[in-house]
VEXDREN-2710 file (C-alpha; in Angstrom, 1 decimal):
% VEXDREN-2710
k/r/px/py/pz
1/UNK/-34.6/14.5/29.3
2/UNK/-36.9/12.6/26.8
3/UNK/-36.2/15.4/24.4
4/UNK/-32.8/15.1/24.5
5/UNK/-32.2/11.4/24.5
6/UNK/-34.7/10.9/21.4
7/UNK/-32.6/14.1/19.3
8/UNK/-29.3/12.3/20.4
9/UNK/-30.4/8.7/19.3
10/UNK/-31.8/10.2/15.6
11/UNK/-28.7/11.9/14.9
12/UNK/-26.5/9.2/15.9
13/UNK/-28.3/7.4/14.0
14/UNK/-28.8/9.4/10.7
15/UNK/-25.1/10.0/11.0
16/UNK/-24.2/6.4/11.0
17/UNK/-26.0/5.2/8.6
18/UNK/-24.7/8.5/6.1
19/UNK/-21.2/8.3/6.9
20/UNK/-20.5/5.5/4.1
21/UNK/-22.5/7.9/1.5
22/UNK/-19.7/10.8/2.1
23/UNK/-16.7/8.1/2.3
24/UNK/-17.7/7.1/-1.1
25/UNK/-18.3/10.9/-2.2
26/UNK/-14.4/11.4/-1.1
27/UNK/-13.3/8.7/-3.0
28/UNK/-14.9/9.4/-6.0
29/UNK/-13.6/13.0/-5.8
30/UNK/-10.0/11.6/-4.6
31/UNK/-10.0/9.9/-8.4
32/UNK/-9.9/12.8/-10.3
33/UNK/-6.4/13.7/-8.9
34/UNK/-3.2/13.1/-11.0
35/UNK/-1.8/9.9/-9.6
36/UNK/1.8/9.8/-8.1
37/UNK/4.0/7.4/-10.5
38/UNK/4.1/4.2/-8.6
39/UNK/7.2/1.8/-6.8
40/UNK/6.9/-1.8/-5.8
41/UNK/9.0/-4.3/-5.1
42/UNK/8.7/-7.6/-6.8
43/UNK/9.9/-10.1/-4.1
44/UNK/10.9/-7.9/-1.0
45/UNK/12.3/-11.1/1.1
46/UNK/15.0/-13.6/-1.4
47/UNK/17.2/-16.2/-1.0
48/UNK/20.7/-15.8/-1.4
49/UNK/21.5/-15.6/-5.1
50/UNK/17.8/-14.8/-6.2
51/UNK/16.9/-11.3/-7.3
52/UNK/14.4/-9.1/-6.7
53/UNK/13.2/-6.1/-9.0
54/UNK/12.3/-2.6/-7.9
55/UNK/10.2/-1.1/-10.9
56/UNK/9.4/2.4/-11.0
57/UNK/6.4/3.7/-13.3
58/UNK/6.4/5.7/-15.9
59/UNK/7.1/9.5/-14.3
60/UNK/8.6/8.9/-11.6
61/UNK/12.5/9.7/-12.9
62/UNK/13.4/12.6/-15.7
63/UNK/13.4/10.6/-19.5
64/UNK/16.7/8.9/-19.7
65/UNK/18.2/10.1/-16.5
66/UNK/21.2/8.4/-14.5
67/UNK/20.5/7.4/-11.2
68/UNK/22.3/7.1/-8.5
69/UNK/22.2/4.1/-6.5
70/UNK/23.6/2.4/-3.4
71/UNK/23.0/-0.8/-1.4
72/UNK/23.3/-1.0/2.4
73/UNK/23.6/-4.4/4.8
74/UNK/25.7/-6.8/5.7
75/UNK/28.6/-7.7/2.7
76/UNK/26.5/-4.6/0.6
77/UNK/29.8/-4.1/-1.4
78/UNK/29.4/-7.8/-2.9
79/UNK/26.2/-7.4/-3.9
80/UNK/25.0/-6.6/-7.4
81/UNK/22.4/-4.3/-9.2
82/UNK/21.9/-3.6/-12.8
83/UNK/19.6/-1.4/-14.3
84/UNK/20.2/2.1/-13.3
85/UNK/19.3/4.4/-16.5
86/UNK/15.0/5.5/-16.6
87/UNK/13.4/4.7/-20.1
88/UNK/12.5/7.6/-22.6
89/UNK/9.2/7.7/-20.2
90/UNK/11.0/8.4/-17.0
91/UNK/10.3/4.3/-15.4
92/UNK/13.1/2.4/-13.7
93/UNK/13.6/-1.2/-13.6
94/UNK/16.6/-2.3/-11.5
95/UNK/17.3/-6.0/-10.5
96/UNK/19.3/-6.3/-7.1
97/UNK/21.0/-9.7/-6.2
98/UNK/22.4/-9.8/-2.6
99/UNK/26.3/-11.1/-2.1
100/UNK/26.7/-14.9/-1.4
101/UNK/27.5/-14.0/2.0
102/UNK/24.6/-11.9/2.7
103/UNK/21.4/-12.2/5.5
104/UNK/19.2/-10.0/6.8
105/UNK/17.8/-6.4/5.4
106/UNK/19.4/-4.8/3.0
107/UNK/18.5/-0.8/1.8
108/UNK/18.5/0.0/-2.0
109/UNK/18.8/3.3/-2.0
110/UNK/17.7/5.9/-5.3
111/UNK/18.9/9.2/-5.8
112/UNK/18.0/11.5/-8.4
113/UNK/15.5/13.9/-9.3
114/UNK/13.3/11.7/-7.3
115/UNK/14.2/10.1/-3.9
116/UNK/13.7/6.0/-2.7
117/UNK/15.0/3.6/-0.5
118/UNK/13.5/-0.2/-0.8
119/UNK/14.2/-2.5/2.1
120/UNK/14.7/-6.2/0.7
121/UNK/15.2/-9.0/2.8
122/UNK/17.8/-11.7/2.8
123/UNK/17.8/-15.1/4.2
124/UNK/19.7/-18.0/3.9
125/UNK/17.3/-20.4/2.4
126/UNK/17.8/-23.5/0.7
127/UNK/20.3/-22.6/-1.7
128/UNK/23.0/-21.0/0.6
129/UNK/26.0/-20.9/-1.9
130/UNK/29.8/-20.3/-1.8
131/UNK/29.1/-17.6/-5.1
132/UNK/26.5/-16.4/-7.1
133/UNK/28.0/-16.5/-10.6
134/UNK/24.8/-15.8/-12.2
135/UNK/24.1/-12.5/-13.9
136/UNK/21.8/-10.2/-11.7
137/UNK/19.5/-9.4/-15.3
138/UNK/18.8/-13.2/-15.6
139/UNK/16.7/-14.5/-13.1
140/UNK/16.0/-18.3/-12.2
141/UNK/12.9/-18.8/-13.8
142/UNK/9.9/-18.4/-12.0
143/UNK/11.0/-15.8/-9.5
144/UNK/10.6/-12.4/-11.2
145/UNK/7.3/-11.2/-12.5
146/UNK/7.0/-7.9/-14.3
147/UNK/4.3/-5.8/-11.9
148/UNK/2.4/-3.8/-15.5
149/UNK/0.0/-2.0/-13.0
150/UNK/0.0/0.5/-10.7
151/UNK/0.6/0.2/-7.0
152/UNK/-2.1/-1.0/-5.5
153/UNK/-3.8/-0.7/-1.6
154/UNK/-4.1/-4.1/0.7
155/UNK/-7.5/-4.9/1.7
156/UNK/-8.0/-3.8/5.1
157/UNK/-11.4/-4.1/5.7
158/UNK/-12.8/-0.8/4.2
159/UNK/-16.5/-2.0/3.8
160/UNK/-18.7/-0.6/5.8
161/UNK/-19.3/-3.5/8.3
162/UNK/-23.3/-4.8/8.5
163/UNK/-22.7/-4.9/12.5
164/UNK/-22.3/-0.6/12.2
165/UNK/-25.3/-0.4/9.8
166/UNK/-27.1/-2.1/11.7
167/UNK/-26.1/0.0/14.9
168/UNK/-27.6/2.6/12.9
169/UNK/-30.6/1.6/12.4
170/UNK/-31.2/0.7/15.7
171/UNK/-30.3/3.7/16.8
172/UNK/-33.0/5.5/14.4
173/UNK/-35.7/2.9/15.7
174/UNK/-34.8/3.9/19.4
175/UNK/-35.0/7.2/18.6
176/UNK/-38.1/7.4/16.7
177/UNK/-39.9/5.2/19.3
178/UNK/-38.5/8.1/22.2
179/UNK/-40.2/10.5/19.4
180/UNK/-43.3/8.3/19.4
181/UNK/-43.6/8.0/23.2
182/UNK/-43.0/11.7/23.9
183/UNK/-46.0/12.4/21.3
184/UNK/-48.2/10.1/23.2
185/UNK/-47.2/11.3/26.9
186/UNK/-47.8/14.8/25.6
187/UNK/-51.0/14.2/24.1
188/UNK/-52.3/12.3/27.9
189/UNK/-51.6/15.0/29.4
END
């Protein structure tokens, strides 16, 4: 039973405390892979009237190719979009400005030799208006900011927490002292 226990503590132990060495290995190996062109969303939840831009990276459409888009929600007819032709390189930037009368979640939807759909959010804001008489390419200043790198991951807490390192050592201590006592009771004897 001693046996066991001790073997069982070591390698629970000696796993824990390699498992952020091979997570580390995978990543570095995961790097060396093409990456997909990227989407994001610059300001996924607006006012009425503002706009928000959906860029595409470089890739992700064919070099000057049309695309198709559509906008669904409440009012989606009134609303406006601009930008709809990919650059020489294959990126997108499209602006969207929801319709006046507009709330709630609207679907931008791509079609071409790549599929998307964007969900933007509307809500009434401040500046609830009777029109928006702006044009959707210019917006107020301060609310669109060109994204120039790629998509990027949130931080959710992918460091290797000191409470599981330190689980594992104390796991290899138990261990070795069940190694340690089984020597000694076997050597009594």
């Amino acid at each position: 039973m001693l046996k066991k226990l001790a073997a069982i503590s070591l390698t629970v132990g000696a796993l824990v405390l390699t498992a952020p060495v091979a997570a580390n290995a995978a990543t570095a190996a995961s790097d060396s892979y093409a990456k997909p062109p990227s989407v994001s969303v610059d300001d996924p939840i607006v006012d009425i009237c503002e706009v928000s831009t959906i860029v595409f990276g470089a890739g992700y459409f064919q070099p000057s190719e049309h695309v198709g888009v559509s906008v669904s929600g409440l009012n989606a007819a009134d609303s406006a979009v601009s930008g709809n032709t990919a650059a020489a390189d294959g990126s997108l930037i499209l602006t969207f400005r929801p319709p006046s009368n507009g709330e709630g979640s609207y679907g931008v939807s791509f079609s071409g030799s790549r599929s998307y759909t964007a969900t933007i959010t509307v809500s009434h804001g401040h500046d609830a208006a009777a029109s928006c008489d702006h044009d959707p390419t210019v917006a107020s200043a301060g609310s669109e900011l060109p994204l120039t790198g790629g998509m990027e991951l949130a931080l959710t807490g992918g460091s290797v927490s000191p409470w599981i390192l330190g689980g594992g050592a104390a796991a290899l201590v138990a261990g070795g002292a069940l190694v340690a006592v089984g020597v000694s009771r076997r050597r009594s004897a």
